[in-house]
VOBAVEX-137998 format. One record per residue (C-alpha): residue number from 1; residue in one letter; x, y, z. Coordinates in steps of 0.25 Angstrom, whole numbers. Each point is the difference from the previous one (the first is absolute). Last residue first. Layout:
> k,r,u,v,w
> NUM,A,X,Y,Z
...
This chain:
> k,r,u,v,w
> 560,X,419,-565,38
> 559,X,-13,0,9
> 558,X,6,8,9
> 557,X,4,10,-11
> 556,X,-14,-1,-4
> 555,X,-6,4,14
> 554,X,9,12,2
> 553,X,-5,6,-15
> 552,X,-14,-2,5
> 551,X,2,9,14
> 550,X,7,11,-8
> 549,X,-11,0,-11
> 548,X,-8,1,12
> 547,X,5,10,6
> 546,X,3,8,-12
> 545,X,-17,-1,-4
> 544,X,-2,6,15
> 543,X,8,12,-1
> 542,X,-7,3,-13
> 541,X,-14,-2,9
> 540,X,6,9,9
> 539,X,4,10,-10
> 538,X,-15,0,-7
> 537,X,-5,1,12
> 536,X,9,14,5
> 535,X,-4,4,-16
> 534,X,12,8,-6
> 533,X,2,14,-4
> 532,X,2,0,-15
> 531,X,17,1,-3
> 530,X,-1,-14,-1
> 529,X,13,-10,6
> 528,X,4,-12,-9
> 527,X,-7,-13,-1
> 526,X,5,-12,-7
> 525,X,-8,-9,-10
> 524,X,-1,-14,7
> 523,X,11,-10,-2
> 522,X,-2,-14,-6
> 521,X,13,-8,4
> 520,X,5,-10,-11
> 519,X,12,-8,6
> 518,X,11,-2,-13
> 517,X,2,-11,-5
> 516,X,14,-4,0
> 515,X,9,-2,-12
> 514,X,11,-5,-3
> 513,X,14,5,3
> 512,X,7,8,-11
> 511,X,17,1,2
> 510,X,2,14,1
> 509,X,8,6,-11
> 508,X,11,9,5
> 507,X,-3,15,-1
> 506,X,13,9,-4
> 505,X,-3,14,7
> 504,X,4,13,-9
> 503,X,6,11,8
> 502,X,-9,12,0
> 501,X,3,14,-2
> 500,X,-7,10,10
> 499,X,-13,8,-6
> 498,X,2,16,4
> 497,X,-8,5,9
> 496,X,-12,5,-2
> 495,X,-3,15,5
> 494,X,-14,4,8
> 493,X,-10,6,-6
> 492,X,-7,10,10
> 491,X,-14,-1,-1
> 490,X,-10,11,-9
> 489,X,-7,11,9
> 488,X,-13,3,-6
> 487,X,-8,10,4
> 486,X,-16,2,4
> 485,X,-11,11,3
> 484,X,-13,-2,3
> 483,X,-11,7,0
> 482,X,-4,10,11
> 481,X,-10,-2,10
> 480,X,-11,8,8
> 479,X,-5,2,13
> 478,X,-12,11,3
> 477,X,-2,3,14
> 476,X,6,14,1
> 475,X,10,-2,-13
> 474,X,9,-13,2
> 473,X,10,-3,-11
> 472,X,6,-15,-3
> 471,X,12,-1,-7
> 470,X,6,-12,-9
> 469,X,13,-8,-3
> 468,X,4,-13,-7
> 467,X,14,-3,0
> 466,X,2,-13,-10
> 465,X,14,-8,4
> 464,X,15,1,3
> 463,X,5,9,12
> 462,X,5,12,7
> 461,X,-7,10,-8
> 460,X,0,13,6
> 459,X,-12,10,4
> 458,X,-5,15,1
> 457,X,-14,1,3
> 456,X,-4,14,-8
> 455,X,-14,7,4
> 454,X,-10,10,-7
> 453,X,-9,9,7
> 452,X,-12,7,-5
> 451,X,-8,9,7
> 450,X,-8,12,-6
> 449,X,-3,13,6
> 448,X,-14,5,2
> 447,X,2,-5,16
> 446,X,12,8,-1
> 445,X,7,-9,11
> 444,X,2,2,15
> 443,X,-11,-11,1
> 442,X,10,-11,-7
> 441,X,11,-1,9
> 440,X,-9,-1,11
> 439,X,-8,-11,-6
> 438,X,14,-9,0
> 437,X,9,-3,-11
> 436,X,3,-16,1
> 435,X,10,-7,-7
> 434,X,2,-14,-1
> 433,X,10,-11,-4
> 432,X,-2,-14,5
> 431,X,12,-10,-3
> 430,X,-5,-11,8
> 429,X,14,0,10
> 428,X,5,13,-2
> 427,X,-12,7,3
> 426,X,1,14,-7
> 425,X,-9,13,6
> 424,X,-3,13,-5
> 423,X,-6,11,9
> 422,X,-1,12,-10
> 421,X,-2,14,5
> 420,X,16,5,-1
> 419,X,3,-10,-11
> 418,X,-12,8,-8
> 417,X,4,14,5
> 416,X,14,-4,-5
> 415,X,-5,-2,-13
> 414,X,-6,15,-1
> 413,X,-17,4,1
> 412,X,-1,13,-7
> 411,X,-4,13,7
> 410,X,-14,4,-3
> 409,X,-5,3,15
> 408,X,-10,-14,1
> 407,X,14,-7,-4
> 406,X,3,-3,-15
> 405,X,1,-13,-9
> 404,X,3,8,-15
> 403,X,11,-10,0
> 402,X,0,-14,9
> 401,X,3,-8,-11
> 400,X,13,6,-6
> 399,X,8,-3,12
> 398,X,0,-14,1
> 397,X,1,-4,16
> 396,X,8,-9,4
> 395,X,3,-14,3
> 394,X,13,-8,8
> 393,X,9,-11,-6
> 392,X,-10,-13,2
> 391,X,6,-13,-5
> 390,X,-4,-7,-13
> 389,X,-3,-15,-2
> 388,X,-5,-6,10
> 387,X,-6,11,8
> 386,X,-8,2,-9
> 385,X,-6,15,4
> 384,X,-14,0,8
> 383,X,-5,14,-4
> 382,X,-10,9,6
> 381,X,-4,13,-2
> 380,X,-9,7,9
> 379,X,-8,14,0
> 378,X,-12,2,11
> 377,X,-9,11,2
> 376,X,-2,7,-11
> 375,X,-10,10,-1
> 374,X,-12,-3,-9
> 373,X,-5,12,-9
> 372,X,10,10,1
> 371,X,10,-8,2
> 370,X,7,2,-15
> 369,X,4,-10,-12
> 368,X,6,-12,8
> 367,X,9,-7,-7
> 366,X,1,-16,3
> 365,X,15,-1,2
> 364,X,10,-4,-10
> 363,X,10,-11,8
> 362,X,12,-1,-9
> 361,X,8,-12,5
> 360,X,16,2,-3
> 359,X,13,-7,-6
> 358,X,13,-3,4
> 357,X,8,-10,-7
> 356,X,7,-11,9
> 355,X,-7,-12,-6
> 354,X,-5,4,-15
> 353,X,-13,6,-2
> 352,X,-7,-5,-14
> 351,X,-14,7,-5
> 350,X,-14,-3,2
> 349,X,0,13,5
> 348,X,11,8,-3
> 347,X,-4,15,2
> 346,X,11,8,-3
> 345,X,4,9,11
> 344,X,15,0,-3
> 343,X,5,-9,12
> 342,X,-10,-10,-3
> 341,X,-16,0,1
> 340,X,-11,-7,5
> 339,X,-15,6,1
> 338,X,-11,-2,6
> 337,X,-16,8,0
> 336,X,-10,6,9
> 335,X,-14,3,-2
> 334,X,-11,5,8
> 333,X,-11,3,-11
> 332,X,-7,14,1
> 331,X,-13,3,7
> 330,X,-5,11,-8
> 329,X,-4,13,9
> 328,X,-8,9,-5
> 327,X,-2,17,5
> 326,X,-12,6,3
> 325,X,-9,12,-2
> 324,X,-10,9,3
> 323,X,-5,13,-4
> 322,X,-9,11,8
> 321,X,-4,13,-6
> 320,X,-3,12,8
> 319,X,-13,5,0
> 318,X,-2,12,-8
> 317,X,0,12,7
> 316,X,-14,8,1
> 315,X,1,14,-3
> 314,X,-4,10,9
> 313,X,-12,8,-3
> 312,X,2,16,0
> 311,X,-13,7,3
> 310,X,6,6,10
> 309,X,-13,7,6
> 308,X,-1,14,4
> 307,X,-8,7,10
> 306,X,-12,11,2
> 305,X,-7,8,13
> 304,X,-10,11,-2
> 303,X,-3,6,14
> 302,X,-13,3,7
> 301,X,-8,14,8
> 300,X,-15,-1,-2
> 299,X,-7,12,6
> 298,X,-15,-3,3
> 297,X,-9,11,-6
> 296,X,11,5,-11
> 295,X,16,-3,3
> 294,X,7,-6,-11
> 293,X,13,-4,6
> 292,X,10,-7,-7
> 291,X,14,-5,2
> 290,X,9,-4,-11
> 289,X,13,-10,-3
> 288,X,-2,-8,13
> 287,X,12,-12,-6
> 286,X,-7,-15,4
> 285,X,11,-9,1
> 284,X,8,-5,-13
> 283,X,-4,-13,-5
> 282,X,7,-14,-4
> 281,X,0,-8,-11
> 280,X,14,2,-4
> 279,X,6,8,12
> 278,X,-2,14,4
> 277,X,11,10,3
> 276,X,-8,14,3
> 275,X,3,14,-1
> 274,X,-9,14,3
> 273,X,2,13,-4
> 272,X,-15,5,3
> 271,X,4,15,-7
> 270,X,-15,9,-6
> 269,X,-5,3,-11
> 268,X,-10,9,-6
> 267,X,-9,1,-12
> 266,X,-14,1,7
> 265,X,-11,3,-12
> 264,X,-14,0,6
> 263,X,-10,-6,-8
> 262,X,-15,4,5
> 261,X,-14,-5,1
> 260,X,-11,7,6
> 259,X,-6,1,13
> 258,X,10,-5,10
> 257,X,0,11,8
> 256,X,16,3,-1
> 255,X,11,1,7
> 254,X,14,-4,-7
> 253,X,12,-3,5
> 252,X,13,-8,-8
> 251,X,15,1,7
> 250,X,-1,1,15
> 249,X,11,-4,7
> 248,X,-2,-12,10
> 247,X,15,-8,0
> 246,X,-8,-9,-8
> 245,X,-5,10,-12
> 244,X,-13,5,2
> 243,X,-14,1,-9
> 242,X,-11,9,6
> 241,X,-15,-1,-5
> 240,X,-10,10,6
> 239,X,-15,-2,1
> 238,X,-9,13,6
> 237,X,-12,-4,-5
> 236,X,-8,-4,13
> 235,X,-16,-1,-2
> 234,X,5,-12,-7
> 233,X,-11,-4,-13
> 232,X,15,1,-9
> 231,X,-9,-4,-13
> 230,X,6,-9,-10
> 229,X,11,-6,-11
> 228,X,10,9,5
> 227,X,15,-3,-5
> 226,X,11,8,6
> 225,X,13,-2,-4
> 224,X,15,3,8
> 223,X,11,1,-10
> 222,X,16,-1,-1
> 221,X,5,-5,13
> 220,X,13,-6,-3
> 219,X,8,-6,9
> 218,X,15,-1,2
> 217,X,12,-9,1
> 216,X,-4,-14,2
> 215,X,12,-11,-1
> 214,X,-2,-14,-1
> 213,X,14,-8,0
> 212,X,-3,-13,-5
> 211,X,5,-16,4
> 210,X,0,-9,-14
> 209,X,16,-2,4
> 208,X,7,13,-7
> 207,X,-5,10,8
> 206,X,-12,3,-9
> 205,X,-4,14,-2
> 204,X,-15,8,3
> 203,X,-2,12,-2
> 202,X,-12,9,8
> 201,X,-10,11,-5
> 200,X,-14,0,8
> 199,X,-9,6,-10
> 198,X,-12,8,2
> 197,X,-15,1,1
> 196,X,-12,3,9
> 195,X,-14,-4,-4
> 194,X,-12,6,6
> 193,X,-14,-6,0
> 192,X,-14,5,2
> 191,X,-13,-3,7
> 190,X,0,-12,8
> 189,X,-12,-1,7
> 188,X,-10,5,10
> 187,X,10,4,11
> 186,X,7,11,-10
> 185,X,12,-10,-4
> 184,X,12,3,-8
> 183,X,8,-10,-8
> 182,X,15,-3,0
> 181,X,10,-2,-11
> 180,X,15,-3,3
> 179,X,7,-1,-16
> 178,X,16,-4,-3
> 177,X,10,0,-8
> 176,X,12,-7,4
> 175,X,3,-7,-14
> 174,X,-5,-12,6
> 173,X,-14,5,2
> 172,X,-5,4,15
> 171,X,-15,2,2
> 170,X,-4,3,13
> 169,X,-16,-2,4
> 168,X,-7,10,11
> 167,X,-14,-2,5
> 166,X,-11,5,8
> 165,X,-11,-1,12
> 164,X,-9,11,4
> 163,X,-10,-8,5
> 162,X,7,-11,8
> 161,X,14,-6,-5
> 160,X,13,4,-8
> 159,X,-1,14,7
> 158,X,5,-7,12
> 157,X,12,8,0
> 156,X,15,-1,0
> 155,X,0,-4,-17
> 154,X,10,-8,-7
> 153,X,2,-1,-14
> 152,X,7,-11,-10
> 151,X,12,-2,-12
> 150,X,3,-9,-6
> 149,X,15,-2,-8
> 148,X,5,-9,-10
> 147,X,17,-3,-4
> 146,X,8,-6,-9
> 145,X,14,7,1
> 144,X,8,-10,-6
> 143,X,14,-3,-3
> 142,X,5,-12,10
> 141,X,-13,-7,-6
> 140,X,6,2,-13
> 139,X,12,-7,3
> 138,X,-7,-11,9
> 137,X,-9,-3,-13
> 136,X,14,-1,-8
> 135,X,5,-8,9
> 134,X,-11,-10,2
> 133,X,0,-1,-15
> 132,X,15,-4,0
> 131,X,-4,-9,12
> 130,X,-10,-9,-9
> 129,X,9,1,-10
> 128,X,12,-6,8
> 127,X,-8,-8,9
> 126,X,-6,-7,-18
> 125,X,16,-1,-2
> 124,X,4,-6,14
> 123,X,-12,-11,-2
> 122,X,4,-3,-15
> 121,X,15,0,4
> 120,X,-3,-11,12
> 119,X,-7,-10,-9
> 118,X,11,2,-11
> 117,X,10,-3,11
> 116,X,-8,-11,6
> 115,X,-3,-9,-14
> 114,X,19,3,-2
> 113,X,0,-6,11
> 112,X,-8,-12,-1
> 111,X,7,-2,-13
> 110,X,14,-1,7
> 109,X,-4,-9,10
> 108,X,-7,-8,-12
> 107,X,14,-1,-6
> 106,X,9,0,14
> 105,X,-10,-15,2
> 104,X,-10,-7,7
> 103,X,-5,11,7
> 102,X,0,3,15
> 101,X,-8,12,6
> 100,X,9,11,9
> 99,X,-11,7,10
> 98,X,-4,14,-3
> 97,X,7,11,-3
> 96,X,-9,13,2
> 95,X,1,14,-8
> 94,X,-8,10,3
> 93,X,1,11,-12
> 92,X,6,13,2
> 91,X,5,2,-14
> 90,X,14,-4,6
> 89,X,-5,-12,4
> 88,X,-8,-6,-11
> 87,X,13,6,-9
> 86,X,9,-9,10
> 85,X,-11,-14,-3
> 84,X,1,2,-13
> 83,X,15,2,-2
> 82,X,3,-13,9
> 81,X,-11,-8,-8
> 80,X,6,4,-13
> 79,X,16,-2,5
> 78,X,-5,-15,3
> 77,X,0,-5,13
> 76,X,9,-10,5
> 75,X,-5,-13,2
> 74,X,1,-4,13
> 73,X,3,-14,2
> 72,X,-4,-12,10
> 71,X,10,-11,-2
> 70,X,-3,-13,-4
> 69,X,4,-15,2
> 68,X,-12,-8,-5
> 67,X,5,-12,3
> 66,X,7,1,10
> 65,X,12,-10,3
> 64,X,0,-5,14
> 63,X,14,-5,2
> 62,X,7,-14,2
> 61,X,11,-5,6
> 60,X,9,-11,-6
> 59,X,12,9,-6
> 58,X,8,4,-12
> 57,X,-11,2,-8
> 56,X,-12,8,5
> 55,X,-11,-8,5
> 54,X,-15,5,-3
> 53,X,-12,-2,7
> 52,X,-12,5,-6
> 51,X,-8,12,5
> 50,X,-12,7,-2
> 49,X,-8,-11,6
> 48,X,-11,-12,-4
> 47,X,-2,-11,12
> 46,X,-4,-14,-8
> 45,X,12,-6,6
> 44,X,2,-15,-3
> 43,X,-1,-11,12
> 42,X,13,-9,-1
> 41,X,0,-13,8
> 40,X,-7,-8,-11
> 39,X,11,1,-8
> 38,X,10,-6,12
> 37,X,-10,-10,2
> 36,X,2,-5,-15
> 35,X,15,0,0
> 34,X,1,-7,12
> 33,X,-11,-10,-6
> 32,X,10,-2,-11
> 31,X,13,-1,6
> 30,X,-7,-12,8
> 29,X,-8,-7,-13
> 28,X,15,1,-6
> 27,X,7,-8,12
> 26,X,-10,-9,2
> 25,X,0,-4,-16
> 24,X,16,-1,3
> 23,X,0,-8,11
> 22,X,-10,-10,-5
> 21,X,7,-3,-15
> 20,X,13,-2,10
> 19,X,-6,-10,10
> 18,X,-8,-7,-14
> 17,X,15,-1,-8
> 16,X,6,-5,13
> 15,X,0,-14,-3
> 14,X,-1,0,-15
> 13,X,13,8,3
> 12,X,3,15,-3
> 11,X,12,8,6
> 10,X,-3,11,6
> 9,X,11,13,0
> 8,X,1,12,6
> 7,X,6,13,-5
> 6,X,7,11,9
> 5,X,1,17,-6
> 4,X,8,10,10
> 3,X,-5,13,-2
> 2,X,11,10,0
> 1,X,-4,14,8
C-alpha cells in the first residue's frame, strides 16, 4: 500500500506568533500524557513458565517454545550387564528388573552398568559355589547307606512286677549283632543271669536319593550264658530256657537247675528275608526276630524285636540367590534443524537463488533414539513457506532418514508407509505446512527401534528479495525451532535504451527586468508518515495544528 505524505504550512506574524507558540506547546503536553497513560496501562508478568513465545518467520503467530525440550531415553545396556545378568540366570539365580532411574548422561549410564554387572557376577559366583558344594553333598547323600539300629523285649506276663518280678534288655549294635540278657528269680532275689547272643545279618543300599533299601537275611544264635552270682532258694528247680525263631521253631533249649554257671555254644541260623525302603531319617517298623520262653516257677513267654535307622541327613540347599537391576534413561535434547538446497543438494544457505530456479527446504527431524522409556505420542512439523518469494511444488519424504526404523515385527518402515500414515496439510493463503503422524503409527513400532525422519519442501523462486525459512518440530508436549535459513534473489535489470540525438535549441537573450522582492514565507519542517504505530492524541492534535495553520493562512490573504 503507498502512503500518501501532506505538509502544512504556518506563517509567522507578531500577531500570531503567541496563537501558534500556544498550539504547539498544547500539542506536545497532549502527545505526551498519551504516551504516559499508555505506559501506566501495562502491568508486567511476574508468572515463571517452561515456555516462551516464539513466532516463526513468515508469519504473525506465535508458538510455545519449551525450554527445556527432552525426550526420555533408554540407554541401552551394555554387553557386560547383558552377559551378567544371563549367567545370573542361567546358574539359577533370581534375577528381578526394577524400575528404569534417570542419569544425567549415556557416561554415567554406562558406569552404572558396568557397577550392576560386577555386582551381579559376585552374587552368581559366590550361588555357584555355594551350589557346587550342595552338589556334591547331595552326591554323597545319594550314595550312602548310614544307618543305626535298637533293638527291645517284650514279655506276655506280669513277671515284671510282684515277688517274682524280672527283666530282659536287647542290645542291637549297627553291625547286627546283638545281646537279650535276662535274670532269674527264686522269690527272694535275683540269683543268676543268662545272656543270649547272636547276629541279625541285613545290607543296606541307597536307591540313589538318600532313601535305603534294609534288607535282613538271617539270624545268628551263637551262644546262650549263664552267670550265677548266688543261691537258687526255689524248692522248684526245674528251669528251662527255649529260644524260637518267628514262625515258632525251636532253635536254642536248655533245662537246667540253675546252680552253676554254664556257656552253651548255639551256632545256628535261621532265614527272616525281610525288605524295607526307608527314607532319610526315618525308621523301619519293629522286625519280631526271636521268641522266648523260659519256663521255671512262673513261665515267661516274650519276643525280641529290633530296627534300623537311615542315618542319612539330607543336605540343606543353599538359598537361591536374588539380584536386581535397572536400566537409565537420559533425557535427550529435542532438536530439529534447516536446510536449503538447489537442484544437486548442496546447501546454499546464505547463498543466491535466481527467479525461476527450483530449490528445496530440508526439515531434519528431532531423532528419537528408542521408545522404550517414553512412548511417543505426538510427531509434528511445521513450516510457513514465504509466500512471497517462492511457490510450493509438493514435499516428500528423504529416504535415508527413516533406515534402521522397524515395526514391533522387524520388518522396515518404507517411504510409502510414511505418505501412507502422514496427514500433511498446505494453506494456500498463509503458506502453512504441516505434517502430522499420528500415535497409531507409532505403537506398531519396535519400541527399541529408533525414529528419525527427515523431510524436503520443494519450492520456486518467483521473485526478487531475501527468503528466510524455518521449521518447528513438536514432540508429545515439547516445541521447538529450527534456525534460520535465508537466500538471496537479486532484481531483474532491465535494458536502457539508447540516448536519441538531440537538435541544438538557439536561445534568444531576454531582455532583464528589475527586480522584485520576493515575499519571505517561514514554512515549518514537513511531516512524512512513520512506520511506529501512531498516537490517536497525538493525531488529533496534529490534526488540529493544520487547522489552524489553514485558518491563519485564510486571514492573511484577507488581510492582503
Amino acid at each position: 500500500m503507498m502512503s500518501e505524505n501532506k505538509s502544512y504550512t504556518v506563517r509567522k506574524s507578531k500577531k500570531y506568533r503567541n496563537l501558534c507558540g500556544a498550539i504547539l506547546a498544547a500539542a506536545l503536553l497532549l502527545a505526551l500524557g498519551a504516551a504516559n497513560a499508555s505506559a501506566d496501562e501495562v502491568t508486567p508478568s511476574t508468572t515463571t513458565t517452561n515456555t516462551t513465545q516464539v513466532a516463526p518467520v513468515n508469519t504473525t503467530e506465535k508458538v510455545e517454545v519449551s525450554k527445556d525440550a527432552t525426550f526420555n531415553t533408554e540407554v541401552p545396556t551394555t554387553t557386560k550387564l547383558n552377559e551378567a545378568v544371563s549367567n545370573a540366570k542361567n546358574a539359577g539365580v533370581t534375577v528381578n528388573e526394577t524400575s528404569a532411574t534417570t542419569v544425567d548422561s549415556d557416561k554415567t549410564a554406562h558406569s552404572d552398568y558396568d557397577k550392576q554387572a560386577v555386582a551381579i557376577d559376585k552374587a552368581t559366583q559366590d550361588y555357584q559355589k555355594a551350589t557346587e558344594a550342595y552338589n556334591k553333598e547331595v552326591e554323597a547323600y545319594n550314595k550312602a547307606t548310614d544307618v543305626a539300629t535298637e533293638g527291645k523285649g517284650e514279655s506276655q506276663t506280669t513277671q515284671d512286677q510282684g515277688q517274682y518280678k524280672t527283666w530282659q534288655k536287647v542290645t542291637v549294635n549297627n553291625d547286627g549283632t546283638f545281646t537279650s540278657t535276662h535274670d532269674l528269680n527264686d522269690g527272694v532275689s535275683s540269683f543268676a543271669q543268662g545272656t543270649l547272643s547272636g547276629k541279625i545279618n541285613y545290607t543296606v543300599a541307597n536307591n540313589g536319593d538318600g532313601s535305603e533299601k534294609i534288607t535282613v537275611s538271617t539270624v545268628d544264635l551263637n551262644s546262650y550264658n549263664l552267670n550265677v552270682t548266688g543261691p537258687n532258694t526255689a524248692v522248684n528247680k526245674d528251669i528251662r530256657y527255649v529260644a524260637k525263631s518267628p514262625d515258632g521253631t525251636e532253635w536254642f533249649a536248655w533245662s537246667h537247675n540253675g546252680l552253676e554257671s554254664k556257656d552253651n555254644p548255639i551256632n545256628k541260623s535261621f532265614e527272616l528275608n525281610q525288605t524295607f525302603n526307608v527314607k532319610a531319617g526315618e525308621y523301619t517298623p519293629w522286625v519280631n526276630f526271636l521268641k522266648i520262653d523260659d519256663t521255671w516257677i512262673e513261665d515267661t513267654f516274650g519276643q525280641l524285636y529290633f530296627r534300623i535307622q537311615n542315618k542319612n541327613s539330607a543336605p540343606t540347599a543353599p538359598a537361591v540367590a536374588s539380584v536386581s537391576w535397572h536400566k537409565d534413561n537420559v533425557k535427550k535434547p529435542i532438536s530439529v534443524s534447516k536446510q536449503v538446497v538447489d537442484a544437486s543438494g548442496k546447501d546454499i544457505n546464505n547463498g543466491t537463488v535466481q527467479v525461476g530456479q527450483e530449490i528445496a527446504y530440508v526439515l531434519n527431524g528431532a531423532r528419537i533414539e528408542n521408545q522404550s522409556a517414553e512412548a511417543i505420542k505426538k510427531w509434528k512439523l511445521i513450516d510457513y513457506l514465504d509466500g512471497e518469494h517462492d511457490e510450493y511444488l509438493g514435499w516428500e519424504p528423504i529416504a535415508d532418514s527413516i533406515k534402521g526404523v522397524k515395526y514391533a515385527d522387524g520388518s522396515a518402515v518404507t517411504v510409502d508407509d510414511i505418505v501412507k500414515n502422514a496427514n500433511v496439510t498446505y494453506n494456500a493463503e498463509n503458506h502453512k505446512w504441516e505434517l502430522d503422524l499420528p500415535q497409531t503409527f507409532f505403537a506398531k513400532l519396535d519400541r527399541k527401534s529408533a525414529f528419525d525422519l527427515d523431510v524436503k519442501l520443494k519450492a520456486k523462486r518467483i521473485a526478487s528479495g531475501d527468503a528466510y525459512n524455518d521449521v518447528v518440530q513438536v514432540v508429545n508436549d515439547k516445541t521447538v525451532i529450527s534456525k534460520t535459513v535465508v537466500t538471496h534473489t537479486p532484481k531483474e535489470e532491465k535494458p536502457v535504451a539508447p540516448s536519441e540525438t538531440k537538435t541544438p535549441v538557439v536561445h534568444t537573450p531576454e531582455t532583464p527586468q528589475a527586480p522584485q522582492e520576493p515575499a519571505v514565507t517561514n514554512h515549518l519542517p514537513q511531516t512524512g508518515d512513520q512506520n511506529s504505530s501512531g498516537i490517536l492524541p497525538l493525531g488529533v492534535t496534529l490534526s488540529l495544528f493544520g487547522l489552524v495553520g489553514a485558518f491563519v493562512l485564510r486571514l492573511k490573504s484577507k488581510k492582503d
